[in-house]
N, C-alpha and C positions, 0 to 999 in steps of 0.2 A: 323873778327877774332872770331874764336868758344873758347868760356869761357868758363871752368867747371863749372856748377852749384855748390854752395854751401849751405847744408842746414844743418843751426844750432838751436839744442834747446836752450833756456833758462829758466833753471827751477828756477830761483830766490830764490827766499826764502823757498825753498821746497822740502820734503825729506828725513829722515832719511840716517844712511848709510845703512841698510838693504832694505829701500826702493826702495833707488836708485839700490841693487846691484839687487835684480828681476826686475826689468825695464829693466836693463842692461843685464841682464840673457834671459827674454823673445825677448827683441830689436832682441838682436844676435839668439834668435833660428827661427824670423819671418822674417828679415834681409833677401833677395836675392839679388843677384849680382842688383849691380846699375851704373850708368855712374858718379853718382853726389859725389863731397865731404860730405862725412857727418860728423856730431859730437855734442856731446851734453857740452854745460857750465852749472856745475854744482858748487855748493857752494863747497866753500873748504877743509869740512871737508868730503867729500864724493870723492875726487879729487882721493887719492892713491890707493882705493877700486876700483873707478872705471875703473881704468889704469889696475889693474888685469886682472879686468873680461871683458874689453872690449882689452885682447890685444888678437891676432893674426884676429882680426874682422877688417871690412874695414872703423871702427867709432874710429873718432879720438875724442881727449879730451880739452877743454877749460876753462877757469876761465872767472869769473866774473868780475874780476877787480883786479886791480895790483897797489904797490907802485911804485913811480919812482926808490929809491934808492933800493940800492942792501944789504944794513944793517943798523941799528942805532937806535933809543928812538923815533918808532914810533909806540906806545904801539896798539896791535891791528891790527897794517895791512901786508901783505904781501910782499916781494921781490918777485922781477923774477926770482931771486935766485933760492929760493923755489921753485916755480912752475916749473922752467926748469927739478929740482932734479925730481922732481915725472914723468915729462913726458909728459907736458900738452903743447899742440902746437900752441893752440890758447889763446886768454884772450878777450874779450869785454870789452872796454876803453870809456868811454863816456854815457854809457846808458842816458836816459832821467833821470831816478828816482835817478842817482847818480849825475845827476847834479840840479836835483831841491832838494832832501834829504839831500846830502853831500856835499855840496858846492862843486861841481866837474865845472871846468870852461876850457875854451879853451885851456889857458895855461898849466895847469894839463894834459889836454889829451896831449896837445905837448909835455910835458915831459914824460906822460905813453908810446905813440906810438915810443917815442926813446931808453926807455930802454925793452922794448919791442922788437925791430929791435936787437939792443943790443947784446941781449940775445937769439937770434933765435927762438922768439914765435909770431906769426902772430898774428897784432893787426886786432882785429872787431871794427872799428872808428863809434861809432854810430851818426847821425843828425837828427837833424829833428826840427818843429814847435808844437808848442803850438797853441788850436783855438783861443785863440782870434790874436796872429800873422797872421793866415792864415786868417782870417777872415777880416783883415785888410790891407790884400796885401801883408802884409812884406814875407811871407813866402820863396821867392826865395831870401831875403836879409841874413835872417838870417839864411838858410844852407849856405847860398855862406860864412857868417862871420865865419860859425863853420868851414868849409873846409879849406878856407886859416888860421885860429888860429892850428889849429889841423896840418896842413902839415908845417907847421912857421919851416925854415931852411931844411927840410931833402931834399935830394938828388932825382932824376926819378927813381933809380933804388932802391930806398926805398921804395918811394910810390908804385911803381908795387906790393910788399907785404903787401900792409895795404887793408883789405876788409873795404869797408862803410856799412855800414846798415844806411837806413833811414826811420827812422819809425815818422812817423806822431804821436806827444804825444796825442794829442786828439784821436786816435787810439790804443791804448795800453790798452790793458784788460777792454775796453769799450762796445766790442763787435761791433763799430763800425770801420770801413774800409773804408782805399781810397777807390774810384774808382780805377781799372786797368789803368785806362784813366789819374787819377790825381797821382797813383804810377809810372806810365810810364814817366809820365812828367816831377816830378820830378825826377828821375834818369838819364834822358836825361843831365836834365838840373846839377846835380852829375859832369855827365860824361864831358860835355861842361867846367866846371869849372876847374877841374883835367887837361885839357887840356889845358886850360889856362895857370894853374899854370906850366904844367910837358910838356907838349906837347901830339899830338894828339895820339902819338906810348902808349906812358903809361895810356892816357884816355882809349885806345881799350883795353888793359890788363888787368886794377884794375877794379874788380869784384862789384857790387853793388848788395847788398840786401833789400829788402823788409821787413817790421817787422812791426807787430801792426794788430793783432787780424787774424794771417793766420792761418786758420784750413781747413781738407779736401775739405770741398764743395766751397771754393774760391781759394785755392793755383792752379789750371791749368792755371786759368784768370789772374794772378798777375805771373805766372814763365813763360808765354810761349810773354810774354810783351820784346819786343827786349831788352829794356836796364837794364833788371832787370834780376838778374844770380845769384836768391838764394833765400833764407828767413832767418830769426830770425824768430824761435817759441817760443810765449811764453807758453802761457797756454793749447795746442793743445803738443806740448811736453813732456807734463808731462803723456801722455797716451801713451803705446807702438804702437798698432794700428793705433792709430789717427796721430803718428808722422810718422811712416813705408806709410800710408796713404799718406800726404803730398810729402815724399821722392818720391814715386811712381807714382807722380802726373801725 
């Protein structure tokens, strides 16, 4: 089965709204036709800005993270509400830093990834290990425990909409990198999982990304990887070039 590539920024913490709207200004004037999904997650108060100026472009729009509920006294955080209002198609539900910073936990993302479906905004399911996990063997236990807590009740033809990202937390803005060899593997192993849970039909469909230090000179070696059908940029995103670059890969 041929998967669309998906390649998403993540600019985190980062940005102005005037910042973002010339990133967003140059992106589209350096932008040529591409086969891949693109789109940038941008913090949310650069969300409605950049739905402007990236609309008639072939770059869709994403959030950072989402509440479950749809309203109520939860001082400070977002609905999918909200986000659907403005236009935003995607959300990334799980990152690493929001589950070690915010106490974000399996359950949480089970709840984000439904009101998420919900609401017609494609969940970014992030997973992934910490080194000393990986360093200790657990590391295919503990994406297997993030994937079945994360997918806890939804339907095959839900999961077919949830993209995973697995990023390697000892790989995030460390500047170090899987191997191709050890991102392949685990995504394989992603894939084998989802198939368990959903069967083999919705494991070949749901799209796995790569995330955790991809910049130009390593995104061909990690996208051209069979089981791997995308990236999370983090800090290679925040440059127009450098992320047009990766797209182009």
């Amino acid at each position: 089965m041929t998967r669309k590539k998906i390649i998403a920024g993540n600019w985190k913490m980062y940005k102005t709204i005037a910042e973002g709207q010339a990133f967003a200004e140059e992106l589209k004037s350096i932008l040529g036709q591409t086969e891949h999904e693109v789109l940038v997650c941008a913090p949310y108060t650069q969300l409605s800005s950049l739905k402007k100026v990236f609309s008639g472009s072939i770059v869709k729009l994403g959030a950072q993270n989402m509440h479950f509920e749809n309203e109520g006294a939860f001082t400070g955080e977002i609905s999918p509400l909200m986000l659907k209002e403005i236009g935003v198609d995607y959300c990334v539900i799980g990152h690493s830093e929001r589950r070690q910073y915010f106490a974000e936990t399996d359950d949480t993302v089970n709840r984000k990834l439904k009101a998420a479906l919900a609401h017609g905004i494609f969940p970014i399911m992030c997973v992934g290990e910490v080194l000393a996990q990986r360093d200790a063997g657990e590391a295919f236990d503990v994406v297997r425990t993030q994937l079945t807590g994360g997918f806890a009740g939804l339907e095959a033809g839900e999961a077919t909409k949830v993209v995973i990202a697995y990023e390697p937390v000892w790989a995030i803005g460390t500047g170090r990198t899987a191997t191709p060899e050890q991102a392949e593997e685990m995504c394989a192993f992603i894939r084998e999982t989802v198939s368990g849970l959903f069967g083999e039909g919705t494991a070949e469909s749901v799209r796995i990304q790569y995330g955790g230090s991809v910049k130009p000179a390593n995104a061909a070696e990690l996208l051209t990887k069979d089981n791997i059908d995308g990236a999370l940029v983090g800090g290679a995103s925040l440059i127009a070039r450098d992320f047009k670059a990766i797209i182009d890969y």
